[in-house]
N, C-alpha and C positions, 0 to 999 in steps of 0.2 A: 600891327603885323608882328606875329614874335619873330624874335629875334633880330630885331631892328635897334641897331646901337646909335643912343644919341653920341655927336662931337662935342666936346667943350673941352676947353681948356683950366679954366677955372681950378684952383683949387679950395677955393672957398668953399663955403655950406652947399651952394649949386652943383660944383664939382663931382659933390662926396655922393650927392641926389642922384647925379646923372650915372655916376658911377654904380653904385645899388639896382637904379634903372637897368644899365645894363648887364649888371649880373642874374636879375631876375628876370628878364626878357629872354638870357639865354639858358637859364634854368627852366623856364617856361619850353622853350621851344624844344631842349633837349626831351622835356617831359611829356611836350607833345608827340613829338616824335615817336617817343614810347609807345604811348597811348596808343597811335596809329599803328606803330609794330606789333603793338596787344591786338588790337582789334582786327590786324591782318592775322596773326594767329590764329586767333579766335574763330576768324569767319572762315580760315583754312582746317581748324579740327571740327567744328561744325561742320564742315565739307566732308571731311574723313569719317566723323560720325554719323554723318545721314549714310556716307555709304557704306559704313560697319552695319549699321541698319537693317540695310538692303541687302548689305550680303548673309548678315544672320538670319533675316526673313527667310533671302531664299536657303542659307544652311538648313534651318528649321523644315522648309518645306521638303527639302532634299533627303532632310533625314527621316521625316515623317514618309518619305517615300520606301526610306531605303529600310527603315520598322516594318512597311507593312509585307517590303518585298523577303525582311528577313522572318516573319512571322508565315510568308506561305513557305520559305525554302525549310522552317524550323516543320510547318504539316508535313510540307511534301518529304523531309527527312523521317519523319516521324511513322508516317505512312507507306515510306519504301523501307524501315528499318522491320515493321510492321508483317510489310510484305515479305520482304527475305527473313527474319523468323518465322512465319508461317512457315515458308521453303524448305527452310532449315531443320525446322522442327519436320516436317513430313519426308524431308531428305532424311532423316535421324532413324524415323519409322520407317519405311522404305527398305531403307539398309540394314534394319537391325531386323524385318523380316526377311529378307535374303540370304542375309545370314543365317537366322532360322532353318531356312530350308534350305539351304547349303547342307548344314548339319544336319537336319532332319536325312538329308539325299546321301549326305556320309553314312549316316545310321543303320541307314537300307543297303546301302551300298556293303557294308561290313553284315551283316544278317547276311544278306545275298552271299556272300563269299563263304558266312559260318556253315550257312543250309547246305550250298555245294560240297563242301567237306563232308559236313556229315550224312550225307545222300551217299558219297560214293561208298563209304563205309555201312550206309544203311540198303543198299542194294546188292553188295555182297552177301551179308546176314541175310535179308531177308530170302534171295536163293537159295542158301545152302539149306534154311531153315524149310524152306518149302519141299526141297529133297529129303529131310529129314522126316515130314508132316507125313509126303508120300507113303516113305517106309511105314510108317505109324497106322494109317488113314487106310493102306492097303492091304496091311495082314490084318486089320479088323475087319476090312472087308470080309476078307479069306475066313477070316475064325466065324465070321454071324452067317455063313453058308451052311457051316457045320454045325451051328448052334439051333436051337428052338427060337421062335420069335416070341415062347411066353414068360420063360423060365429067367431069372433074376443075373444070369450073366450076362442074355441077352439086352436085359437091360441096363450092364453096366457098359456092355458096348457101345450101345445107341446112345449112352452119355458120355462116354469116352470122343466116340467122334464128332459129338456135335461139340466139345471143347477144343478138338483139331482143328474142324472148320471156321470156331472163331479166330484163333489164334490164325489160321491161314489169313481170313479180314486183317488181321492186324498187321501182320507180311504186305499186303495189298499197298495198305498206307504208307506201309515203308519205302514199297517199291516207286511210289508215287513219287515221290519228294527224291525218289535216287534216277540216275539215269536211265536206268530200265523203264521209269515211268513216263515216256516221253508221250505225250497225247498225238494221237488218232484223229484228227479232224474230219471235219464236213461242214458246209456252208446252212446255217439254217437261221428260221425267226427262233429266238429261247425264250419267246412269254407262255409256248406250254411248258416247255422243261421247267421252268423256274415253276408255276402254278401245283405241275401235278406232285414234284419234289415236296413245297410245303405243304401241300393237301395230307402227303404221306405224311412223312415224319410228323406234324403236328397231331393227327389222327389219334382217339384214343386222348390225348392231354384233358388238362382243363386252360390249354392257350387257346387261343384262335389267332384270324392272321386276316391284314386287311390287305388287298393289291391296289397300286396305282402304277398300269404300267402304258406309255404312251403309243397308241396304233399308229403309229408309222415306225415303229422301232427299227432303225438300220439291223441289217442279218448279222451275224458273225461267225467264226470259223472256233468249234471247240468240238471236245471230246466230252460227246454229251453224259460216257458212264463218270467222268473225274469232275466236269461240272454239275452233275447230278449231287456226287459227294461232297464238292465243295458248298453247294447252298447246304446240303443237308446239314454239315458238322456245324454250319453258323445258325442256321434254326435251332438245333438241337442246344445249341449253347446260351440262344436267346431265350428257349423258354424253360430251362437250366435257373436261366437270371429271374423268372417270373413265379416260385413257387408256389404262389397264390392264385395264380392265373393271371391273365392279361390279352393282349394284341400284339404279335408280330406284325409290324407294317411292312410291306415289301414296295419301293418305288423303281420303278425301273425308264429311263430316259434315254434321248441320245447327247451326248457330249462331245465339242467341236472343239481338239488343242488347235491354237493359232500361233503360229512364229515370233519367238519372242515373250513368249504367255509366261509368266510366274505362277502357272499350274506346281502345286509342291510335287506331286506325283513325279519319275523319272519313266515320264512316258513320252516318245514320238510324236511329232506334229500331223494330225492326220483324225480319222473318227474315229467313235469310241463308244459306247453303253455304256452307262451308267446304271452299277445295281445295288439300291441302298437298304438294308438292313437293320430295322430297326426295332428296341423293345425299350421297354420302361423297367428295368429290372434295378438291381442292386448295384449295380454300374462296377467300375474294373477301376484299382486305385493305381494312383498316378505313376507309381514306381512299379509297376505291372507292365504297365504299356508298351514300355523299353525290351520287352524277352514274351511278350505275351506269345509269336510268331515262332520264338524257340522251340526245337525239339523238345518235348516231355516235360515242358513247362507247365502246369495245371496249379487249378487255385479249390480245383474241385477233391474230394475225397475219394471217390473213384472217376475214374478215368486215364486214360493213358498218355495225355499230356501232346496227342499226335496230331490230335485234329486241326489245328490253325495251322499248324507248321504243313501239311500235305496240301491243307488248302493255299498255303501263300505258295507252297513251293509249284500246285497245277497253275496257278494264275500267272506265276512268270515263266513257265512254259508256254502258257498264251498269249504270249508276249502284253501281259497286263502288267496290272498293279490290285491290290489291297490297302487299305489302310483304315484305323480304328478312329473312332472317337467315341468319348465316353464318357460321365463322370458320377462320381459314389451317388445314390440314392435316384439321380435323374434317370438312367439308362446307358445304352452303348448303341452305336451306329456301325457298320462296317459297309466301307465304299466300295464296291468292285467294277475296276475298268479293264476291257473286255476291246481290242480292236475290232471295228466295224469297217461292212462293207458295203457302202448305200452301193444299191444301181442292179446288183447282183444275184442272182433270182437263188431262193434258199431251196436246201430239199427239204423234204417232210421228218415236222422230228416227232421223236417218237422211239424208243426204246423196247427192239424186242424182246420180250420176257423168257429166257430160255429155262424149264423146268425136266429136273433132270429126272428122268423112267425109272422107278427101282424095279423094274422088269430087265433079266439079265436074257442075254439075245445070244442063243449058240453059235457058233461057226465050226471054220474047218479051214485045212490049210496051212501053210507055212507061215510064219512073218516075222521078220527081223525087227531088231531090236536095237538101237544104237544109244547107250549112254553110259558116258564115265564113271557112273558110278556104280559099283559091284552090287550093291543091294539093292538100289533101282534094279537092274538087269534081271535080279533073282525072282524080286518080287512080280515083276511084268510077264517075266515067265510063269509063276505060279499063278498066275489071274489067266493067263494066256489058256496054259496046260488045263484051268478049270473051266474056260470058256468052250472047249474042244480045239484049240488051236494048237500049231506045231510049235513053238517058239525057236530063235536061232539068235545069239549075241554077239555084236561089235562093239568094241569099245570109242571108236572114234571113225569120221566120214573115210578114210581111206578103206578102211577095213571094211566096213557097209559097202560102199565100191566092188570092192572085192567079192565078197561073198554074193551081191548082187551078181555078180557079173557070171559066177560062177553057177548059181542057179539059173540063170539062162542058158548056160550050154548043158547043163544035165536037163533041159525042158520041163524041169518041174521047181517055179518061178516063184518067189514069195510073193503072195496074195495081199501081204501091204506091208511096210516098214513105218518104225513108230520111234521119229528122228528127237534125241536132245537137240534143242536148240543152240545150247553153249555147251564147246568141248573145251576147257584149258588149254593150250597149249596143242591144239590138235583142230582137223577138220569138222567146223561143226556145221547144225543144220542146213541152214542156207547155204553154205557151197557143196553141201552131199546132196540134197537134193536135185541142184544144176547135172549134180554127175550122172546122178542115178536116172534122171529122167533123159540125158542124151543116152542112155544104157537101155533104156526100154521108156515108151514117151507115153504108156500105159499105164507107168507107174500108180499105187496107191501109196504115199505119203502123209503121214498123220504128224504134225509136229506137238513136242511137248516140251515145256519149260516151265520152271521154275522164276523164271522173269514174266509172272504175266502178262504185265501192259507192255512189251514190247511190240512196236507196228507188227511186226510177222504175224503174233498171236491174233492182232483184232484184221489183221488182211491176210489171210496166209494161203488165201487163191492166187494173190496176184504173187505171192512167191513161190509158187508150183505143188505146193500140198493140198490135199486134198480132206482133210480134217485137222481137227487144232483138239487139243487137251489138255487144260493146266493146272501144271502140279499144284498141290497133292490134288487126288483128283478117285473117284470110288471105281471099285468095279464096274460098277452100273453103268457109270459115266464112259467106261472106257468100252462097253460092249455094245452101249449104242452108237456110237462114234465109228466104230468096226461093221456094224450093220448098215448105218447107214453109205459109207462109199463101201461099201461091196454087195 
């Protein structure tokens, strides 16, 4: 047993034995003792180690969980970063075409405001001009009465006034795009208007012209002489573009803005026609685009620079829109949106062709004469006096008033007055005639202006005249007008 110490006393050899004995007995036991504190160690980190083990197994397996859950969070990140750059990127587009037509809708919006300027300026002109064409247009009249119709003056006359007449067309355009030229409506279907327009003007080319326009076309409300003009100036400019020849396409559809809609157009929610215009020509370069709509803007060598600008300026009177697309070599397109009216029964379109008699018609009788301007007055008199009529002048509706009033108590009553429509600063047509016809409800009232397209001129029954005549305007034209309401 260690650590069992023998007794002796002895110091002899025995002693010295026992003594040794018991140092090594307790060297032994101390060493066992160890041994056993080793081995309880031992079987204690072996303890610790099996379950360092176990815990590293399960760390491992923990982690192997927590790789595979970071390898879907690393997709699913990958995938949502994926996602929101798609976003981003079509947020990016998005905005940067908003912007576009922001500025595109500024662009229009500044035209729109140049065009109004220059209307009001161009409607004044074009008046005065028209009073001037009169003077012009009318004593040629006068002079080819007296003249021969074979002899070489005559025929500088008959070229003298067919250069008034154009120049009056040109007035026309003017008047269009100016206040005066405010459109005339009526409710109708325009797949003939549009058809017989490019029949016309193409007629005689070497273009031709294809149609695609859809049979149930919602009706619309325009002024079929100014949308007449309008297709015509963009034919005319298409096959302009085609010197070779070609196809004018014409498509014509209905178009629905819905609330909200990123239509570039600055048009109202509501229907619409769609009328697309197309050719394959030489196309319109990029820096054109921006002022193509400009007054007297042209890219052509003749021409007058007037035709898009009348045509955008009738189409925002119709409460539309225009807009171009185009590019060098390919061709040009032009949109035209037109408010429609599904539901709503159309009249019949159709444009009366009015040809004017160079058969001059006599009369007899009195008739007054109301216009501000002294050489109008003279010249209406010498056409009057040559027709056999009495002539009589006022300068403005008070005085017509008057003189009216006056030949009805002498009982010998003018047989018709031949009203300006605009007095400056004074009473003009439209409220002399109210007067004149409380004055005698018989009246013959014939109005005349220098503002063509004004509503009076294309309705001027329902403002109490009884004939219309616009400046400048012939003899001829004025003597059947005289025969006919008398």
């Amino acid at each position: 047993v260690l650590g069992v110490k023998v007794a002796f006393s002895a110091r002899d050899e025995i002693g010295e034995i026992g003594t040794v004995f018991n140092k090594m007995s307790e060297t032994l036991l101390q060493k066992d003792t160890a041994l056993k504190d080793a081995v309880k160690i031992e079987s204690e980190y072996a303890l610790k180690l099996k379950k360092a083990n176990s815990e590293f197994k399960r760390l491992n397996i923990e982690l192997e969980k927590a790789n595979k859950a970071l390898e879907t969070l690393n997709a699913d990140l990958e995938q949502t970063v994926q996602e929101r750059t798609t976003a981003l990127v079509e947020s990016n587009i998005s905005l940067q075409k908003e912007i576009d037509e922001k500025e595109k809708m500024k662009n229009e919006l500044i035209r729109i405001e140049k065009l109004e300027s220059i209307g009001l300026l161009a409607g004044g002109i074009a008046h005065d001009f028209n009073n001037i064409l009169s003077v012009i247009i009318g004593n040629i009249s006068l002079v080819q009465m007296h003249s021969g119709t074979e002899d070489k003056v005559a025929k500088l006359l008959l070229e003298t006034e067919k250069s008034c007449f154009r120049a009056r067309d040109l007035t026309k355009q003017l008047l269009t795009f100016s206040k005066g030229g405010a459109p005339v409506t009526k409710l109708i279907n325009i797949t003939e208007l549009i058809k017989e327009t490019v029949i016309f003007t193409l007629r005689g080319s070497n273009v031709g012209y294809e149609f695609s326009i859809a049979p149930d076309l919602f009706p619309v409300k325009v002024d079929e002489g100014q949308m007449n003009q309008v297709i015509s100036n963009i034919v005319i400019n298409a096959s302009h573009a085609m010197p070779d020849g070609g196809i004018v396409k014409i498509k014509v559809r209905n178009k629905n803005i819905e609330p909200g809609s990123t239509f570039i157009a600055p048009l109202k929610t509501g229907h619409y026609i769609q009328i697309s215009i197309h050719d394959h020509g030489i196309g319109i370069d990029k820096k054109d685009l921006q002022t193509i709509f400009d007054p007297y803007f042209t890219t052509k060598t003749k021409g007058s620079g007037l035709g898009l600008a009348t045509s955008h300026s009738i189409i925002k009177k119709h409460e539309g829109f225009i807009a171009v697309k185009s590019q060098k070599i390919k061709g040009t397109t032009f949109h035209i949106y037109l408010p429609a009216f599904p539901g709503e029964i159309e009249e019949i379109s159709g444009q009366a062709a009015l040809s004017t008699a160079e058969q001059l018609f006599k009369g007899h009788g009195k008739v007054l004469i109301m216009d501000d301007e002294g050489p109008i007055r003279e010249l209406l008199g010498a056409m009057l006096t040559h027709l056999g009529y009495e002539p009589d002048f006022a300068e403005d509706g008070v005085e017509a008033c008057k003189k009216y009033l006056d030949s009805m108590a002498s009982k010998i009553k003018f047989r018709a007055v031949i009203i300006d429509l605009t007095i400056p600063g004074g009473m003009g047509g439209k409220e002399a005639v109210q007067e004149i016809l409380k004055i005698d409800l018989e009246a013959k009232a014939i109005v005349s202006s220098g503002y063509s397209n004004d509503p009076v001129m294309s309705d001027y029954k329902a403002y109490g005249f009884a004939g219309v005549v616009s400046k400048p305007f012939k003899m001829q034209e004025l003597s059947a007008v005289l025969h006919k309401i008398l």
